[in-house]
DSSP file (Angstrom, degrees, kcal/mol; ACC not computed):
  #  RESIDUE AA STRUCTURE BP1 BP2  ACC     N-H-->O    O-->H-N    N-H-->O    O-->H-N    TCO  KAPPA ALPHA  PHI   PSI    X-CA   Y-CA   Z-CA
    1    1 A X    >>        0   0    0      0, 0.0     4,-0.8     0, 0.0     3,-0.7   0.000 360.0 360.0 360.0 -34.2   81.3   58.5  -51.0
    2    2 A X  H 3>  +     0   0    0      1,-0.2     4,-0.6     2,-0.2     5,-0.3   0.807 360.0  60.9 -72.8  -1.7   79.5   59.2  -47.9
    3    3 A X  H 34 S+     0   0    0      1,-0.2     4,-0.4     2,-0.2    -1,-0.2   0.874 101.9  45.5 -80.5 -22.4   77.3   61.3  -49.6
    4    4 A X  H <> S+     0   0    0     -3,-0.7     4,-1.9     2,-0.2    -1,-0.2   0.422 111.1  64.0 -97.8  -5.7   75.9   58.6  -52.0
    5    5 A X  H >< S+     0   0    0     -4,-0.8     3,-1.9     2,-0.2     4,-0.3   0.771 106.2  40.6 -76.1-102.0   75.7   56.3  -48.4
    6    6 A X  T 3X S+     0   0    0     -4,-0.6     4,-0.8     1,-0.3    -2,-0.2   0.481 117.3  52.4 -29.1 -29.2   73.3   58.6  -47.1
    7    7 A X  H 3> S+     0   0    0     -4,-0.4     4,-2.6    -5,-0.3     3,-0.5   0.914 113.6  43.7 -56.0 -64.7   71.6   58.6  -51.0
    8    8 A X  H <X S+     0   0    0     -4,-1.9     4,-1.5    -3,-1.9    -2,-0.3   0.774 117.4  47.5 -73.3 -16.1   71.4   54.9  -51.0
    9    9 A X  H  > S+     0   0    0     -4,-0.3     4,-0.7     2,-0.2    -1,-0.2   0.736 106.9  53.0 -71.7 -43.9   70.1   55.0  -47.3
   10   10 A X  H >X S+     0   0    0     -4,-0.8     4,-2.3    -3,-0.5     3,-1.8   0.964 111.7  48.6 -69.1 -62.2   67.4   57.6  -47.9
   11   11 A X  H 3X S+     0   0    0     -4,-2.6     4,-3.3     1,-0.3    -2,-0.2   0.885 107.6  54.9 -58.0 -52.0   65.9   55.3  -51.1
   12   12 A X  H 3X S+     0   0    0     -4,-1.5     4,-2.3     2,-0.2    -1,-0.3   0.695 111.7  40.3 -54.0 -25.4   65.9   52.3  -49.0
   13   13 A X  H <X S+     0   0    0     -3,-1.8     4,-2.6    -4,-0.7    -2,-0.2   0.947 121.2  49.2 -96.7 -55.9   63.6   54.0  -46.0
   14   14 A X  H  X S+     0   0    0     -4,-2.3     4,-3.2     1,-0.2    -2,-0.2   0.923 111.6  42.0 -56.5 -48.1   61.7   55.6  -48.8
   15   15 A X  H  X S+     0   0    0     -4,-3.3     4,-0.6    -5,-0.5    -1,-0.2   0.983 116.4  55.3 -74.2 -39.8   61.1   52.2  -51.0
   16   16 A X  H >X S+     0   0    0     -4,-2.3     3,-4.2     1,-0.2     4,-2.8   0.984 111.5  45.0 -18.9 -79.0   60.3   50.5  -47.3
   17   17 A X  H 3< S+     0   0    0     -4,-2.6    -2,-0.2     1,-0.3    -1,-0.2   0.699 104.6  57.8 -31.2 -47.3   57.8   53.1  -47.0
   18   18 A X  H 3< S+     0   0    0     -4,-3.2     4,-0.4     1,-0.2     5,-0.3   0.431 108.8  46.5 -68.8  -9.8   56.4   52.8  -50.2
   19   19 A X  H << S+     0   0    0     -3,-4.2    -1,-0.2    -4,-0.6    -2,-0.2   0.576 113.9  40.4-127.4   3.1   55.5   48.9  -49.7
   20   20 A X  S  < S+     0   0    0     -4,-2.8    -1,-0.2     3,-0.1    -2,-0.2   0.539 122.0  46.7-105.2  11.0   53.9   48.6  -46.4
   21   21 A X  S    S-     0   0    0     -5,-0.5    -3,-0.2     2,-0.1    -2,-0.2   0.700  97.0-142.4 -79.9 -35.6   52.0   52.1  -47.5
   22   22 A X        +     0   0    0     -4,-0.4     2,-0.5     1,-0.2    -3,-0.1   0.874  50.8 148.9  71.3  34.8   51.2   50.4  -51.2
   23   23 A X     >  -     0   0    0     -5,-0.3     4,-2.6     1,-0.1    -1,-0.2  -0.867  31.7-165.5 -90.6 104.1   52.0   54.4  -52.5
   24   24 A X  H  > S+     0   0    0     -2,-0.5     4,-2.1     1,-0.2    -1,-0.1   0.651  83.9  57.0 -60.1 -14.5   53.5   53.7  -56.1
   25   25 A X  H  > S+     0   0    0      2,-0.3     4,-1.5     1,-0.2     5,-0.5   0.981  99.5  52.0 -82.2 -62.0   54.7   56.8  -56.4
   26   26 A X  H  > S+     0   0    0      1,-0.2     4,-1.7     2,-0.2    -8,-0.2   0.778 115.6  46.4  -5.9 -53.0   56.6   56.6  -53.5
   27   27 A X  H >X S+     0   0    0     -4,-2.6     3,-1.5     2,-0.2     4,-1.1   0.982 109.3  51.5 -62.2 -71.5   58.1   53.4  -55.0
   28   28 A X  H 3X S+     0   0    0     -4,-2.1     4,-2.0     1,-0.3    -2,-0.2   0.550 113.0  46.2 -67.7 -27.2   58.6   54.9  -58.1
   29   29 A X  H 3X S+     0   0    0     -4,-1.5     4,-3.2     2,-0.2    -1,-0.3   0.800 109.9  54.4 -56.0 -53.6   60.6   58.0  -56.1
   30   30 A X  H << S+     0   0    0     -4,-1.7     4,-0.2    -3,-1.5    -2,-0.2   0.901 110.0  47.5 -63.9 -30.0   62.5   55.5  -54.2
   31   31 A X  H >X S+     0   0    0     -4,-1.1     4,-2.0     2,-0.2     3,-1.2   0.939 113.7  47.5 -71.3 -45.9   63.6   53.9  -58.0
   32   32 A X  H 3X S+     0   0    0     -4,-2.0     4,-1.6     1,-0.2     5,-0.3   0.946 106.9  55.7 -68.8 -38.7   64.5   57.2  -59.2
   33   33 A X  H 3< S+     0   0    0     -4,-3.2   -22,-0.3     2,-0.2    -1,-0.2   0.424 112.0  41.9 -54.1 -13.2   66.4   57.8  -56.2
   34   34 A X  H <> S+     0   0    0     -3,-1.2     4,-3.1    -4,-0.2     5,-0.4   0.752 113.0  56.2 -71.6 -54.6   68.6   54.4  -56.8
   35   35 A X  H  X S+     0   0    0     -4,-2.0     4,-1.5     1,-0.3    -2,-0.2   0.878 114.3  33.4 -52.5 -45.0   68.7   55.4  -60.0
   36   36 A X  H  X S+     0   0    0     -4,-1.6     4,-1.3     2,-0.2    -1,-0.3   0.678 115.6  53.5 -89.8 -22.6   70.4   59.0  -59.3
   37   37 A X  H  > S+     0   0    0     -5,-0.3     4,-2.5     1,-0.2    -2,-0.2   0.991 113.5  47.7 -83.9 -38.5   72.5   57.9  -56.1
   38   38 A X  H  X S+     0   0    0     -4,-3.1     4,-2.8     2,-0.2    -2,-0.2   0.889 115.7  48.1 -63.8 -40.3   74.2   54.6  -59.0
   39   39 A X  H >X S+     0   0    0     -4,-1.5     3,-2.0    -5,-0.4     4,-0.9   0.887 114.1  42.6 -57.8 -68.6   74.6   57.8  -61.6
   40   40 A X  H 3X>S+     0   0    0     -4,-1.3     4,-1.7     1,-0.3     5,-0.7   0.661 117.9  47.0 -35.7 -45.2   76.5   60.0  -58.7
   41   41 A X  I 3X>S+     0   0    0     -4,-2.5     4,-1.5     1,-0.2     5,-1.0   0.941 118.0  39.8 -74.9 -50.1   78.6   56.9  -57.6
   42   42 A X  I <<5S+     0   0    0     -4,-2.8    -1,-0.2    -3,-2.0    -2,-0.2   0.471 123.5  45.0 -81.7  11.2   79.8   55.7  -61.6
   43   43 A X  I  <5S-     0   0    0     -4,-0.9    -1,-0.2    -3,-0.3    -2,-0.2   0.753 136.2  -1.1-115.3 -52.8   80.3   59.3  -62.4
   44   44 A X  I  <5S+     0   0    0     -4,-1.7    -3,-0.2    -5,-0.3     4,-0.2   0.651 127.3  51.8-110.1 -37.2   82.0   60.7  -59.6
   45   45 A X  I  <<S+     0   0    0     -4,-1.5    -3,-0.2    -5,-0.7    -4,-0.1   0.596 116.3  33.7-103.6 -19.0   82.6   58.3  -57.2
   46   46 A X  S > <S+     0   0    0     -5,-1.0     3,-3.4     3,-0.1    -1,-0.1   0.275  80.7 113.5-104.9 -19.2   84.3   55.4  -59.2
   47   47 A X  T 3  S+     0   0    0      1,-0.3    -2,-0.1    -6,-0.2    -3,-0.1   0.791  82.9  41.8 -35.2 -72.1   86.2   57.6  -61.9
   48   48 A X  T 3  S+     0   0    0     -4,-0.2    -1,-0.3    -3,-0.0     2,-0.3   0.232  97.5  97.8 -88.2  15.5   89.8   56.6  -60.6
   49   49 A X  S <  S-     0   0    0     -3,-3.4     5,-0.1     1,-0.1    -3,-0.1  -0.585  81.3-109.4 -88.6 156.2   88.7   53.0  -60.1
   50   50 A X     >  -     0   0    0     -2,-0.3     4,-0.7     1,-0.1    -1,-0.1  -0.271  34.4-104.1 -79.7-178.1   89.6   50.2  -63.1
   51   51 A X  H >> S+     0   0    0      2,-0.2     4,-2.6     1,-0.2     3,-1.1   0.844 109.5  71.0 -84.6 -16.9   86.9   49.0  -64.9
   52   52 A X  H 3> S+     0   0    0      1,-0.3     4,-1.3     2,-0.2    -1,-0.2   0.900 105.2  43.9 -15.0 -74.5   86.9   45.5  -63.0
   53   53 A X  H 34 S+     0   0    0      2,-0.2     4,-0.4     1,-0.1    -1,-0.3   0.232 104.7  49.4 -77.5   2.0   85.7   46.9  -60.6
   54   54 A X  H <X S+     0   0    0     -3,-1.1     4,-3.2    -4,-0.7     5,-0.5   0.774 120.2  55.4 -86.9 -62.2   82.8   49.5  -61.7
   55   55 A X  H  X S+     0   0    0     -4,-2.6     4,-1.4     1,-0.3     5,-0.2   0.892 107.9  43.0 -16.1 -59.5   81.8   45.7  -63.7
   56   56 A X  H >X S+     0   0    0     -4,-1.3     3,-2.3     1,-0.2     4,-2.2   0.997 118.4  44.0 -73.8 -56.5   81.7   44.0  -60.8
   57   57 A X  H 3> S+     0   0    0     -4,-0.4     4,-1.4     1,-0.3    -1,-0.2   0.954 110.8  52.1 -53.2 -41.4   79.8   46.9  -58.8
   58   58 A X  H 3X S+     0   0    0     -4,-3.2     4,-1.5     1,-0.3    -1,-0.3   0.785 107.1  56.9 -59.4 -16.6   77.1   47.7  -61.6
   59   59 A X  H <X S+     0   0    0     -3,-2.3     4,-1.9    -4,-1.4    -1,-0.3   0.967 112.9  40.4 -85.5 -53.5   76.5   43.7  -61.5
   60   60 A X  H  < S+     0   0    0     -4,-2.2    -2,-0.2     1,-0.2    -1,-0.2   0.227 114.8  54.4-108.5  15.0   75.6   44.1  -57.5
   61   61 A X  H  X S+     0   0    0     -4,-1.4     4,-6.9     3,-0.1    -1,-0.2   0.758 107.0  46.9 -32.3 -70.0   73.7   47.4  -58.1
   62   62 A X  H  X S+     0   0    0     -4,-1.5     4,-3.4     2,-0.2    -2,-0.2   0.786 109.6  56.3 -67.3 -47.7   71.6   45.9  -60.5
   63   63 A X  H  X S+     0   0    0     -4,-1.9     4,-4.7     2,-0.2     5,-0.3   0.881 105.4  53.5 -52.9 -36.1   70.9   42.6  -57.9
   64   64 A X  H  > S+     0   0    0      1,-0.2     4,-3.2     2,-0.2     5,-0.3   0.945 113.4  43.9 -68.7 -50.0   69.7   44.8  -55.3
   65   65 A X  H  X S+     0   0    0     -4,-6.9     4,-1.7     1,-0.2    -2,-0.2   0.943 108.3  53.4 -62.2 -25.8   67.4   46.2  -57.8
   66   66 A X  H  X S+     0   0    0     -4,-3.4     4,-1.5     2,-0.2    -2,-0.2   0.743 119.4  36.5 -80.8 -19.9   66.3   43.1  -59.2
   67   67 A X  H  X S+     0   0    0     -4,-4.7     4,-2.3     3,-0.2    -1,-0.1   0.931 107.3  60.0-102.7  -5.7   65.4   41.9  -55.5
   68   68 A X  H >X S+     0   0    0     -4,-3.2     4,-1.0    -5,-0.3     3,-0.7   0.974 112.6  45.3 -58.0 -53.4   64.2   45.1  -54.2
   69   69 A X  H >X S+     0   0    0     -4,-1.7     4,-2.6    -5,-0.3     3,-0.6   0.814 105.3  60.9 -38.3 -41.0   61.4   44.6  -57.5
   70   70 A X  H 3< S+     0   0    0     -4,-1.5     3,-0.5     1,-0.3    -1,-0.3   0.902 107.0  39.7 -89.2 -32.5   60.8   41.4  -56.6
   71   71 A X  H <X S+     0   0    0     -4,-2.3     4,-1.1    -3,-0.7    -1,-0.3   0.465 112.2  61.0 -62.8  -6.4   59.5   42.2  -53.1
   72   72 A X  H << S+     0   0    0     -4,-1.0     2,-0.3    -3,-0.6    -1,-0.2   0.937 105.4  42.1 -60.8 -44.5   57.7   45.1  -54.5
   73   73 A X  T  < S+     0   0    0     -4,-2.6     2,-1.3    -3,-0.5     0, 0.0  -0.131 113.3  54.6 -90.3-172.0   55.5   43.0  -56.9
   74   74 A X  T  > S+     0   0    0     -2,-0.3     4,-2.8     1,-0.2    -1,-0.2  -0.626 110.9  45.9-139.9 -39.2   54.8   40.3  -54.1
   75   75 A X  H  X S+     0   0    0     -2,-1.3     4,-2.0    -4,-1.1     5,-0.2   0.699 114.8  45.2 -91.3   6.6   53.6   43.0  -51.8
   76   76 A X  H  > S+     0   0    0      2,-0.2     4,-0.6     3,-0.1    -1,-0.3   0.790 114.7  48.7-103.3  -4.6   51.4   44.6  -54.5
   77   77 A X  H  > S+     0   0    0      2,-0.2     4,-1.9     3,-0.1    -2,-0.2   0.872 107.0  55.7 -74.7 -54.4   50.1   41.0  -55.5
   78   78 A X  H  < S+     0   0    0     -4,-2.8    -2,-0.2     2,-0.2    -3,-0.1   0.957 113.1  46.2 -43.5 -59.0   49.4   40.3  -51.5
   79   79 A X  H  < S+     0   0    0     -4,-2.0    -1,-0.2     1,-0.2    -2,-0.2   0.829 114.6  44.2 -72.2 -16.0   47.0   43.9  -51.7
   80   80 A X  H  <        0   0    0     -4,-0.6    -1,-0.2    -5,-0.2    -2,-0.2   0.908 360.0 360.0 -75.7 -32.5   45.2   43.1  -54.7
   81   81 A X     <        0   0    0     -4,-1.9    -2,-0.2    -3,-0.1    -1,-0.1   0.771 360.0 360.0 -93.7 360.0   44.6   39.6  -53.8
């Protein structure tokens, strides 16, 4: 588990980077890198847990993604405009 800490830690200084640089790829690294530390954690890291509780995590995965996007798009709307 600490290994998917130090995943989810690494994406967050990466998706940081990527919005005060404005480099999408960077973003787009930092998404797959969510994407791959949530496989490693429901795959591996969750097995022997009940399904309540994978529910309940995938729900408050999925908010951290929806508000990391929504600061994404607000700072790429602030450099276009």
């Amino acid at each position: 588990m600490i290994l998917s800490v130090s995943y989810a830690l690494l994406a967050f200084g990466v998706y940081l980077n990527a919005v005060r640089s404005g480099v999408r790829v960077r973003l787009h690294a930092a998404y797959a890198l969510y994407v791959f530390t949530a496989f490693k954690v429901y795959v591996f890291d969750l097995e022997a847990q009940n399904q309540l509780y994978r529910a309940f995590s995938l729900l408050v995965f999925a908010a951290i993604l929806f508000v990391s996007s929504h600061f994404a798009s607000r700072q790429q709307r602030r450099q276009h405009a």
